[in-house]
N, C-alpha and C positions, 0 to 999 in steps of 0.2 A: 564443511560449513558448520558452525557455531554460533553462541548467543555470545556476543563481545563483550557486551557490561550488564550490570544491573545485578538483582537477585537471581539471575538463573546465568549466570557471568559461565561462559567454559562447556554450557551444556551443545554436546553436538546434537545435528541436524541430520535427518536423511533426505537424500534427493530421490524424487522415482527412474526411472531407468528411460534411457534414450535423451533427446536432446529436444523436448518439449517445453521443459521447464526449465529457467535461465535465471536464477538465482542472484539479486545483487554481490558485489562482491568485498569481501571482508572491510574492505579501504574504502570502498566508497558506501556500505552501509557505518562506517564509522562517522565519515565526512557527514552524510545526509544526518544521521541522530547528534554528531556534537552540532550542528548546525541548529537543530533545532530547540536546545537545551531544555529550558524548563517549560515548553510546551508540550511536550510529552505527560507530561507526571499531571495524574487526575484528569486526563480528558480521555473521553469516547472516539475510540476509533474503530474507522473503516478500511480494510485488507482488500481491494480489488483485482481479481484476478490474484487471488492470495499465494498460489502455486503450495511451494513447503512450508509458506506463513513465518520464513523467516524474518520479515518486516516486522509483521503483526506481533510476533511472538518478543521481539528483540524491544518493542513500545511497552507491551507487558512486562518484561524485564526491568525496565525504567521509570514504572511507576506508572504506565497507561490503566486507568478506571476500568475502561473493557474492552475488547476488542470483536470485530465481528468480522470475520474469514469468510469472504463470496467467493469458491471456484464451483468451476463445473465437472473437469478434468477426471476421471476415474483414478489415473495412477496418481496423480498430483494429490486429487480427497485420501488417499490411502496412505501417503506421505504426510500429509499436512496434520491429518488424526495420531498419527503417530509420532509425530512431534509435539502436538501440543499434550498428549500426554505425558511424553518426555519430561518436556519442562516441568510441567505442574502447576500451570498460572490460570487454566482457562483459556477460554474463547469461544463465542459462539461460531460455528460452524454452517453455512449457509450452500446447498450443493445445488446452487442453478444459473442462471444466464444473469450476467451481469443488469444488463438492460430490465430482464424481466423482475429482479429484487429491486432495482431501484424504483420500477414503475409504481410498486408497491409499497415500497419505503415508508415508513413513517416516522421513525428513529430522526434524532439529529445527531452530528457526528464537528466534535472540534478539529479532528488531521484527518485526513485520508489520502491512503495509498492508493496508487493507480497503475498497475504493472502490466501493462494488458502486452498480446504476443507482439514480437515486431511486425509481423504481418498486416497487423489492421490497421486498416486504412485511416486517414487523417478524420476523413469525415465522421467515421466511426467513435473516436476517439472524442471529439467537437460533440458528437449524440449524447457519449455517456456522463462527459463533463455538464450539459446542459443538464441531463437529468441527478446529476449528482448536487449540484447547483442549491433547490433547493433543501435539500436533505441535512446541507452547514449550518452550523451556529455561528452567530457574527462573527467576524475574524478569525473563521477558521482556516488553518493552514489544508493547501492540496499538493504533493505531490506525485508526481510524474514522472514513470521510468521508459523513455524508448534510448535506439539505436542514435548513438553517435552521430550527428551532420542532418539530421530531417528537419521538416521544418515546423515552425512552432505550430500546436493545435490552434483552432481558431476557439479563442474563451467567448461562451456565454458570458449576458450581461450581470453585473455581482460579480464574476471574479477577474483581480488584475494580475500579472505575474512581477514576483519579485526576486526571483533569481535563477538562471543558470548555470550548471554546472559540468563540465565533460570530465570519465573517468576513465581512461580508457576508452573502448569501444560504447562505452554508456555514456548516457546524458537526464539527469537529473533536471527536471523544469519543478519549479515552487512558483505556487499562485496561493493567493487570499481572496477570500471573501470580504468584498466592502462591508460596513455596518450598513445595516436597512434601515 
């Protein structure tokens, strides 16, 4: 695993050990950042469920403002610190419950990644989006990484989806934030 482009372009990644963390993959983190092109560079991003933060890390590479890494995971936080030293770019580092940072949120965020495990349930998923909801700046892009074939989260009101993607065993969902 690797930083694809940008200023930290070749720098490897480490994964923590066992089958916890599920890392997008080369191809389809290409696909998901050329897709996104210049909405990356100079916006605030959010890393959910960051795991090794190669999302996060690979937005900083491309010119992302800042980025801020939510996991909770012990070998995951130990991975993901070690990476982001690696590169050299930054990021804050955030080590608790999804749900529970976002209750507290006060930050606004133009993209955010959403990589939660494939186990959690849809409703789950419906929870974090709503609370993630209002944390965007107008038009802010969200994406969403689960398993291949499930079915779409159900979006809070504000955000609509505008694209799907399958990469393999992955599936890429992108929603926006209406303007208020």
């Amino acid at each position: 695993m690797r930083i694809i482009a940008g200023s930290a372009k070749g720098r490897r990644l480490v994964s923590p050990p066992g089958g916890d963390t599920r890392p997008l993959t080369g191809r389809a983190k290409e696909a998901l950042f050329s897709s996104l092109g210049g909405r990356v560079v100079d916006s605030d991003v959010i890393d959910l469920y960051a795991g090794t933060g190669s999302i996060g890390l690979e937005a900083l590479s491309r010119g992302a403002r800042r980025v801020v890494f939510v996991e909770r995971g012990r070998s995951a936080l130990e991975a993901l610190r070690k990476n982001i030293d690696a590169v050299g770019l930054g990021g804050d580092v955030v080590s608790e419950d999804v749900g529970a940072f976002l209750a507290r949120a006060d930050d606004t965020f133009d993209l955010a990644f959403v990589d939660p495990p494939y186990a959690l349930p849809l409703a789950s998923l419906a929870t974090v989006l709503e609370q993630l909801t209002p944390c965007l700046s107008n038009a802010a892009t969200v994406v969403v990484h689960r398993r291949y074939g499930g079915e779409a989260p159900a979006l809070p009101a504000g955000l609509v989806q505008t694209d799907r993607r399958r990469y393999g065993d992955t599936e890429l969902w992108r929603f926006e934030k209406e303007n208020a």
